[in-house]
C-alpha positions as CSV (number, residue, x, y, z in Angstrom):
1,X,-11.4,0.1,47.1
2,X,-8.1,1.8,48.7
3,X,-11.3,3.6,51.1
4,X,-12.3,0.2,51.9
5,X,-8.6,-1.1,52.8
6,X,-7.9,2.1,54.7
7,X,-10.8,1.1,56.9
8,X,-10.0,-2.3,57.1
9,X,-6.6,-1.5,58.8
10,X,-8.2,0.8,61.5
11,X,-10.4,-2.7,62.4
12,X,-9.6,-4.0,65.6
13,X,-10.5,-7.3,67.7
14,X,-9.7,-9.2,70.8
15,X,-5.9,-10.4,71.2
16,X,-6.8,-13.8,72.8
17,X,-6.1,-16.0,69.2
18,X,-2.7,-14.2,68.6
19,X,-1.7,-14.9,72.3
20,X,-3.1,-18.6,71.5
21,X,-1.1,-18.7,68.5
22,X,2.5,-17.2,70.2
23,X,2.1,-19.9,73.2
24,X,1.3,-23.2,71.1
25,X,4.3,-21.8,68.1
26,X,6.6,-21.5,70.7
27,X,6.2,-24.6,72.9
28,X,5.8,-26.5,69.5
29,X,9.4,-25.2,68.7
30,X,10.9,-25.8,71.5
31,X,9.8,-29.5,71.5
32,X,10.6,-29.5,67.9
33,X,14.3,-28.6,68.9
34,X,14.1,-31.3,71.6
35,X,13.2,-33.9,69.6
36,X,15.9,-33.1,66.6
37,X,18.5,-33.1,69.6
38,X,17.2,-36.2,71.4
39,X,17.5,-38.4,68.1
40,X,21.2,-37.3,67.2
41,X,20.6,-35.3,64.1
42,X,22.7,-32.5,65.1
43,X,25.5,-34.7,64.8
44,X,24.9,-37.2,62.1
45,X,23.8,-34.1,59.9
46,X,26.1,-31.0,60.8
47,X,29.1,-32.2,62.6
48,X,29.8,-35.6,60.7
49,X,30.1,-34.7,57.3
50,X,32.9,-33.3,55.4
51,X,31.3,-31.7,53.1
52,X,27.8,-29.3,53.2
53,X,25.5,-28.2,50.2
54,X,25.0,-24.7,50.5
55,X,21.7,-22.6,49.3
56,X,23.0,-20.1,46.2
57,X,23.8,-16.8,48.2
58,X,24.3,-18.3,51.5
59,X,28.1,-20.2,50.9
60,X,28.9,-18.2,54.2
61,X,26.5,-20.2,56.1
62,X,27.9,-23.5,57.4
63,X,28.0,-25.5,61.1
64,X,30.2,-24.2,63.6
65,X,31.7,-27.5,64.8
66,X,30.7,-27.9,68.5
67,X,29.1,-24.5,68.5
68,X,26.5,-25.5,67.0
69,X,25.1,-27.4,69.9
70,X,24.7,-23.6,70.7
71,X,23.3,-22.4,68.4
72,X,20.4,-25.3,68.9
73,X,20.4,-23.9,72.6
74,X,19.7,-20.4,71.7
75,X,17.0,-21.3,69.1
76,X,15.4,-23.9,71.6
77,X,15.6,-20.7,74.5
78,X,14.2,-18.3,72.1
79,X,11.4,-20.6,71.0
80,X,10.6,-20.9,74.8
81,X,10.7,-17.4,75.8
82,X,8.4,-16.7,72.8
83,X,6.0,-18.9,74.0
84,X,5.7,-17.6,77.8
85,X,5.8,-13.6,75.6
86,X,9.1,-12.9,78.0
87,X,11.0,-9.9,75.5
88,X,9.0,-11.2,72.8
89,X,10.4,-8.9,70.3
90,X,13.9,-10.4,70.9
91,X,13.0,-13.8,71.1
92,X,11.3,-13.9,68.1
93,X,14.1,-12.1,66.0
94,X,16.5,-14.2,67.6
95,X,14.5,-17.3,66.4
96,X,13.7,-16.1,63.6
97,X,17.6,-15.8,62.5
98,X,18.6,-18.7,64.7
99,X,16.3,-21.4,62.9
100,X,17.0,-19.8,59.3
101,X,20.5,-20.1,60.4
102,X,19.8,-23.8,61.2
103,X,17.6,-24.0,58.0
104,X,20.5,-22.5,55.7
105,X,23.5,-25.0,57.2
106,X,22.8,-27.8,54.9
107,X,20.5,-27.4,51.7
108,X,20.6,-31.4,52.1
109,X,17.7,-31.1,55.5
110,X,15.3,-28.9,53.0
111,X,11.9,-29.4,54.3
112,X,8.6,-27.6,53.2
113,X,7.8,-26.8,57.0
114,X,11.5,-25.8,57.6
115,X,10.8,-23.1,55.2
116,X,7.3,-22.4,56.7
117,X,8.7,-22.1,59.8
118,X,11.2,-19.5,58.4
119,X,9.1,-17.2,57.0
120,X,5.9,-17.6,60.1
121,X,8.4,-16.5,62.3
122,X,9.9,-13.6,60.5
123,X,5.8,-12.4,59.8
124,X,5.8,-12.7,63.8
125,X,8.3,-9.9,64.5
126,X,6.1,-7.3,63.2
127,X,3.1,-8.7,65.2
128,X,2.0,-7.5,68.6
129,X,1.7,-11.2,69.9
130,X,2.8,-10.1,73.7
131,X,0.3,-7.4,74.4
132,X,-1.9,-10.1,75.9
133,X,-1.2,-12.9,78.7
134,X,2.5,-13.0,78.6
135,X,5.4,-12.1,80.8
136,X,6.0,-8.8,79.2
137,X,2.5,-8.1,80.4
138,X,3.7,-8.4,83.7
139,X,6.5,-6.5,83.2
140,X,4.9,-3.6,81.8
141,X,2.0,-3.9,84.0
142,X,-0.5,-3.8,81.8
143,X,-2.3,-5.6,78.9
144,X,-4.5,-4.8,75.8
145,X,-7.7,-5.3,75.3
146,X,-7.7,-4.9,71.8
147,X,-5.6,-5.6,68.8
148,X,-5.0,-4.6,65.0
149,X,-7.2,-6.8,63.2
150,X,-4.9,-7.8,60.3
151,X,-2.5,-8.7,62.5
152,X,-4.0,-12.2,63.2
153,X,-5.6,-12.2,59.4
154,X,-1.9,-12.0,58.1
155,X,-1.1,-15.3,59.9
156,X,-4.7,-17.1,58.3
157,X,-3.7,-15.9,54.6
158,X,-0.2,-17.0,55.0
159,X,-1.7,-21.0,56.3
160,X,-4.4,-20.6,53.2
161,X,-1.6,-19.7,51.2
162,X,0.8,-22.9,51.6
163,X,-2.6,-25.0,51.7
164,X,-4.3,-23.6,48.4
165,X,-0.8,-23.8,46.8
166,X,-0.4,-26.9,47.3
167,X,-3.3,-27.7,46.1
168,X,-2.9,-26.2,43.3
169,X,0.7,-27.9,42.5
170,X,-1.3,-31.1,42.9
171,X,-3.4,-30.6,39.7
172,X,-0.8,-32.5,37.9
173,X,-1.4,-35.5,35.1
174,X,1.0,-37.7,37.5
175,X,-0.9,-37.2,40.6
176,X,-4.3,-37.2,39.5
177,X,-4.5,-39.5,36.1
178,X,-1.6,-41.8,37.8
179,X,-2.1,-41.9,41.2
180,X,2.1,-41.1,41.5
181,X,3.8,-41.4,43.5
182,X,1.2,-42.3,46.2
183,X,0.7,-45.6,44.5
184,X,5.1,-46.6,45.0
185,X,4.6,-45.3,48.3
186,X,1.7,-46.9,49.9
187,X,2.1,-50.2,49.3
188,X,5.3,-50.1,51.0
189,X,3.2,-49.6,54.5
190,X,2.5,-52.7,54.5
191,X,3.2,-53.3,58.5
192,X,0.8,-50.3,59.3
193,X,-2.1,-52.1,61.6
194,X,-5.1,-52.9,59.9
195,X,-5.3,-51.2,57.0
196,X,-1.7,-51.9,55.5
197,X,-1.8,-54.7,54.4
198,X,-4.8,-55.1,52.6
199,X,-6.3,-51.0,52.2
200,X,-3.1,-49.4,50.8
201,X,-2.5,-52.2,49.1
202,X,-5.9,-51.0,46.2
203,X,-4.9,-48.8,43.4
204,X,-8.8,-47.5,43.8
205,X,-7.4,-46.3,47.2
206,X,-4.1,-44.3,45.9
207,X,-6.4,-42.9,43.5
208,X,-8.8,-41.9,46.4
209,X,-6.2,-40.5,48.0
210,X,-4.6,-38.6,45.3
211,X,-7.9,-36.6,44.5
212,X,-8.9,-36.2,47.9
213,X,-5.7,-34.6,49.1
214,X,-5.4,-32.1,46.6
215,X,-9.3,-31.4,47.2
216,X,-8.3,-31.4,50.9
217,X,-5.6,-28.4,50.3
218,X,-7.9,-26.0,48.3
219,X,-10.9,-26.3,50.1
220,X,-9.7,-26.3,53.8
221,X,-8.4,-22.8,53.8
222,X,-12.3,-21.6,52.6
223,X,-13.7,-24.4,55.1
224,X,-11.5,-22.5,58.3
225,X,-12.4,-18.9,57.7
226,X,-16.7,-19.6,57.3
227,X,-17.9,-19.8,60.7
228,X,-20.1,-22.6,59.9
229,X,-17.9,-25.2,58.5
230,X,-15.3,-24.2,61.1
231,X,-15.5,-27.1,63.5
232,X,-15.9,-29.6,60.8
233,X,-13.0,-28.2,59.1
234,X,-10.5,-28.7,62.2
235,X,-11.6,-32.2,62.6
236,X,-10.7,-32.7,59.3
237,X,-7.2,-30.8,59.6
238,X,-6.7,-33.1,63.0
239,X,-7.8,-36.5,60.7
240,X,-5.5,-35.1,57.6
241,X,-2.6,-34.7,59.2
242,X,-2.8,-37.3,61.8
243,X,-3.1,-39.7,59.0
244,X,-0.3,-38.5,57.1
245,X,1.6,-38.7,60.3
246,X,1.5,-42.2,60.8
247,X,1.9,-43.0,56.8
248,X,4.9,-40.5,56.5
249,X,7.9,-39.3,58.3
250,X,7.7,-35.8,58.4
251,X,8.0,-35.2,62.1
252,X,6.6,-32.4,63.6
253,X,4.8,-30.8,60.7
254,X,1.6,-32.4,61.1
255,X,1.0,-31.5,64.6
256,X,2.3,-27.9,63.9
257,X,-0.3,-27.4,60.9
258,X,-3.3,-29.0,63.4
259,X,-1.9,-26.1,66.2
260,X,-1.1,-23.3,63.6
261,X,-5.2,-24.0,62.5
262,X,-6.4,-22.7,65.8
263,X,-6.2,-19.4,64.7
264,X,-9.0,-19.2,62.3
265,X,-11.2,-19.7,65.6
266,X,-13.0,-16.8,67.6
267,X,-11.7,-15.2,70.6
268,X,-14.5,-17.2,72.5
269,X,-12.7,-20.0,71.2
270,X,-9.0,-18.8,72.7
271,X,-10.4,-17.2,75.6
272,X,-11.6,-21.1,76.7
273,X,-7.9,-21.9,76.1
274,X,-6.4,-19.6,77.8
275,X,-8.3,-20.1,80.7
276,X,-7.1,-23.7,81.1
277,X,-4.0,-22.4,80.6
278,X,-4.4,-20.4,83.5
279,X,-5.9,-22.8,85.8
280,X,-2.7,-24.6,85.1
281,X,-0.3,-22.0,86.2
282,X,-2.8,-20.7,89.2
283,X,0.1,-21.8,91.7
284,X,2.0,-18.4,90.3
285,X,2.2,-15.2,91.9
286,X,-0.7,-12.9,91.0
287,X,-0.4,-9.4,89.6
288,X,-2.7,-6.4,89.3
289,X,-1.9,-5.0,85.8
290,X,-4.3,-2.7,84.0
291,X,-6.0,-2.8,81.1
292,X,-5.1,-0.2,77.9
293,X,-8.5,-0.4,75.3
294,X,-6.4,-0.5,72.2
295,X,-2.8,-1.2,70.9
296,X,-1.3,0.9,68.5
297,X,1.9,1.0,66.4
298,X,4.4,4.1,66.8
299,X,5.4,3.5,62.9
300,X,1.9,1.7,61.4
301,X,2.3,2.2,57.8
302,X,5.7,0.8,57.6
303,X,4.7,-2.0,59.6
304,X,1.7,-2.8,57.4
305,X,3.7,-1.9,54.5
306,X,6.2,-4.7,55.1
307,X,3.3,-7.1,55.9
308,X,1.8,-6.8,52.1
309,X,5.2,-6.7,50.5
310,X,6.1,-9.8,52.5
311,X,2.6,-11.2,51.9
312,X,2.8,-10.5,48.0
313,X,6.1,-11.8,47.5
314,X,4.5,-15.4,49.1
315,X,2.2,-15.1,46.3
316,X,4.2,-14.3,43.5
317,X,7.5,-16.5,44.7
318,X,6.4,-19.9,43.8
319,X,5.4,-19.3,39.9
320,X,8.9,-18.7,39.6
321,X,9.4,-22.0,37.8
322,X,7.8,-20.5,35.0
323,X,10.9,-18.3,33.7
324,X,12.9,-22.0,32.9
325,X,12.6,-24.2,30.4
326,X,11.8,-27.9,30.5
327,X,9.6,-29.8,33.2
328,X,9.7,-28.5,36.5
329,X,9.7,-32.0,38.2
330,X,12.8,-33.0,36.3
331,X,14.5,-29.8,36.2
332,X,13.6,-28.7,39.9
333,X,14.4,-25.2,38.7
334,X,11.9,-22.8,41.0
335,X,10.8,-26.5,43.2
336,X,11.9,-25.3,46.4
337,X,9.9,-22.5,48.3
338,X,6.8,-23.1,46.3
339,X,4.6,-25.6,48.5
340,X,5.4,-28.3,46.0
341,X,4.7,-31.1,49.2
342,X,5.6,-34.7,48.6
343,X,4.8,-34.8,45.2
344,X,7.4,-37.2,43.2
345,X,9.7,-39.7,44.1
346,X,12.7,-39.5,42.4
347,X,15.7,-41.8,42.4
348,X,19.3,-41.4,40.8
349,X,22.7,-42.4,40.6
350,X,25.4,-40.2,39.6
351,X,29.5,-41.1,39.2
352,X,32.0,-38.1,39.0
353,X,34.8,-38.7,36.5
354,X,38.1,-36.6,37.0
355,X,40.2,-35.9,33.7
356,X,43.0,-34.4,33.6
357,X,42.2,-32.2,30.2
358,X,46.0,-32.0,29.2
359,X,46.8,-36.3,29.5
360,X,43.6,-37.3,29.1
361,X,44.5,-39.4,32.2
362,X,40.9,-40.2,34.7
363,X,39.5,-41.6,37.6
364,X,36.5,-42.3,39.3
365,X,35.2,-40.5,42.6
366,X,33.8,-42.7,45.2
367,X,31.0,-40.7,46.6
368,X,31.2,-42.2,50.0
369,X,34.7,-40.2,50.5
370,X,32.9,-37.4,51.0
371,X,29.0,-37.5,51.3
372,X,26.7,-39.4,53.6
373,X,24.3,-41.8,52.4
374,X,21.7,-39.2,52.8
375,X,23.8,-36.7,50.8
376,X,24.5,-38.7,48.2
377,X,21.0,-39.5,47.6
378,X,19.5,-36.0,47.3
379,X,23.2,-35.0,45.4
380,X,22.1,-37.8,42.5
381,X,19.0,-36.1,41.4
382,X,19.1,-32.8,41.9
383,X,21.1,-30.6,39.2
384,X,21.7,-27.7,41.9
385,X,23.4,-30.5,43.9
386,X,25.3,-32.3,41.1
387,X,26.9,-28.6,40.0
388,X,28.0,-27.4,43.6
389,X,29.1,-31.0,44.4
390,X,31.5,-31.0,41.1
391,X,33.1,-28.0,41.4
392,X,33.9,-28.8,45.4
393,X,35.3,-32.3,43.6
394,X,37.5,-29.9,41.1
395,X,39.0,-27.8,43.2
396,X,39.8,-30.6,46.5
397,X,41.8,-32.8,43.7
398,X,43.4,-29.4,42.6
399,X,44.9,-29.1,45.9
400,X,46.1,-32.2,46.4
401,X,48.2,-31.5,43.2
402,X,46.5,-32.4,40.2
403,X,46.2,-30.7,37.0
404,X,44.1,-29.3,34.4
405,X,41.5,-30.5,36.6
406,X,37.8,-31.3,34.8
407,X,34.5,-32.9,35.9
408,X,32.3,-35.3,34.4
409,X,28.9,-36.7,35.6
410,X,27.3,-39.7,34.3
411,X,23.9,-39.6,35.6
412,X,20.7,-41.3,35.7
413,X,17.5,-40.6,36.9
414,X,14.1,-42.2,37.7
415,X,11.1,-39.7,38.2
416,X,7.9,-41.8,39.6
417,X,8.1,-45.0,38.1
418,X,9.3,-43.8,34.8
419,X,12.4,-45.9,33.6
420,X,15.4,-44.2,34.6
421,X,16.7,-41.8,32.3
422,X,20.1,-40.1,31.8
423,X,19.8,-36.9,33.3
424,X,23.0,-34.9,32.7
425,X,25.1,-34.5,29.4
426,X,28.4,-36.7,30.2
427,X,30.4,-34.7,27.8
428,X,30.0,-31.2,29.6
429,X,33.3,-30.6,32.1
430,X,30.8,-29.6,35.1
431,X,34.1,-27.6,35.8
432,X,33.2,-24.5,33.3
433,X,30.3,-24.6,34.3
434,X,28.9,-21.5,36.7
435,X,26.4,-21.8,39.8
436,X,23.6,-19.9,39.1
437,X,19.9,-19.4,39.1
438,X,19.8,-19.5,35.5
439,X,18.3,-22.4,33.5
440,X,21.4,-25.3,33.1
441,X,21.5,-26.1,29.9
442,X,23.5,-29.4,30.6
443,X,20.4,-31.4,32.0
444,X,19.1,-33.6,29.4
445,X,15.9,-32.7,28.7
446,X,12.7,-34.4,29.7
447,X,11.1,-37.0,27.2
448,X,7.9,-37.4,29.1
449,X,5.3,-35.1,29.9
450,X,3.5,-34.0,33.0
């Protein structure tokens, strides 16, 4: 077996689907950072709050006022020059840390493709995505004919591996036995032309849905990498995620999983692509650049080294939930980072009480003083949230003078369709309490089961 692996990383094959792949990313990024501009987001979620839920680790990351319009700048740049392969290596480590940055700010924006995005881009540092039709080509004078074989496999197992996983998280007795939370959703898209108001209206049809999407995820990985079911597969990525597009507001994801797809196809395939692309840009000086057979690493084993350890730890990270106690919907210990896509709809409301532990003297916090609407929302059912938010409530109220400060929250919660439930014990002063990864033991426990 380690005979056969040794040989497989000595395979090589034609560049044009990683070149594909580096000009569709990093166009799609740069559009992606236009359209997050264009609708006012950077303000209405970076610069106008007062207050930012952090990720655990990460505190130090927060906005930069007006600099952050920068910081957008850079990332959009970076996502361009990556796309034309113009100093690819810095572009992509400068998007790379740019986005995270952007990611990090505000735990509040957490998206599944943010994530993706993330960790696609850091995987493309350590891939030789310039060495064919890009500036640095140019530059360099010269182009490769061929390229490391697992360099473009890494990208297919890391798109099997957020499809399949999600899949996977979809064998669930809510989703499958109860058609939640598609069948609270759906109905709600009523005003969708022709099939709104009557088609997603049928319970037969959430149920149809239900099963059919998590079939969708754990076949279409398989359906992508056999030759044969290759075309039929895209056309069912495009119909997927063109239809979740116009149900659901998820922006740019679907059109970046239907590009990302691409590279499961041949080099015959890319090479049709690229000469479009070129028929495009015919107006542009021509160069004579010459052609090297094969491209090869000055450090390969650490490269490929830090590929599999990156590639393992995507594997093993999402089962992380299973070190905590309790139900992982409720809980959402180990939810993030583990593919878990638009699988519950989950509704609180939580109040803050400040006591002073010495007079026994309280008040109530208006959430509104400090959090957007948005903020509050994701803040009143999600435990993470509810801790950080306390203790930033403790210690503002401390410096405005008062003492023996502690924190209360009365909280309920509503987890698809369930009546809602209290969700954390009123009687623990959130105050004592430490930010961690641990298991906290002051949520209420989950009387249902999924």
């Amino acid at each position: 077996m380690f005979y056969n692996s040794k040989l497989y990383f000595k395979k090589y094959t034609s560049p044009e689907p990683l070149a594909v792949f580096r000009i569709l990313f990093g166009l799609m990024m740069f559009l992606s950072i236009i359209r997050f501009w264009s609708k006012g987001w950077i303000e209405t979620l970076y610069l106008e709050p007062k207050f930012h839920f952090s990720y655990y680790g990460f505190d130090w990351v927060k906005p930069l006022g007006e600099l952050t319009y920068i910081l957008f700048i850079i990332c959009g740049l970076s996502a361009l020059f990556v796309s034309i392969g113009y100093k690819y290596r810095f572009s992509i480590i400068t998007f790379f840390l740019s986005f995270t940055y952007i990611e990090l700010m505000d735990k509040t924006t957490y998206l599944n493709h943010y994530y993706f995005i993330s960790i696609l881009s850091f995987l493309m540092i350590f891939l030789p995505a310039d060495k064919f039709f890009s500036v640095d080509n140019l530059k360099r004078k010269n182009y490769f004919a061929k390229i490391p074989k697992w360099t473009i496999d890494s990208i297919k197992i890391l798109i099997s591996i957020v499809y399949i996983y999600a899949g996977l998280a979809k064998i669930n007795s809510d989703w499958l036995l109860k058609a939640m939370p598609l069948k609270i959703w759906l109905p709600s898209k009523y005003d969708i032309p022709v099939i709104g108001d009557y088609l997603l209206q049928q319970e037969w049809v959430h149920y149809l849905m239900s099963w059919s999407g998590m079939i969708y995820d754990l076949s279409i990985p398989f359906l992508l990498f056999y030759k044969k079911t290759r075309a039929f597969a895209f056309i069912l990525v495009i119909i997927f995620h063109l239809f979740t597009a116009v149900l659901f507001p998820i922006g740019m994801f679907p059109y970046i999983m239907i590009v990302a797809s691409l590279i499961f196809f041949d080099s015959k395939f890319h090479n049709k692509i690229i000469r479009l692309i070129k028929i495009i840009i015919s107006p542009i000086k021509k160069y004579n650049i010459k052609k090297v057979e094969k491209f090869k690493y000055v450090y390969s084993k650490l490269i490929t080294s830090i590929v599999i350890i990156f590639l393992i730890i995507q594997l093993i990270f999402p089962f992380r939930f299973v070190i905590y106690p309790g139900n992982l919907f409720w809980n959402e210990e180990g939810y993030r980072f583990s593919w878990r896509v638009m699988l519950m709809e989950k509704m609180g409301y939580t109040t803050f009480k400040i006591v002073d532990g010495v007079s026994n003297k309280y008040f109530y916090v208006d959430n509104k003083d400090f959090l957007t609407p948005f903020q509050e929302k994701q803040m009143s059912f999600q435990p993470d949230f509810i801790i950080e938010y306390a203790h930033f409530l403790g210690n503002h109220f401390t410096l405005q003078g008062h003492k023996n400060i502690e924190v209360y929250a009365d909280s309920f919660v509503a987890l698809n369709g369930r009546r809602s439930k209290r969700f954390i014990d009123p009687n623990i002063n959130l105050m004592k309490e430490k930010r961690s990864l641990k298991h906290y033991s002051w949520i209420i426990p989950f009387k249902d089961e999924i």
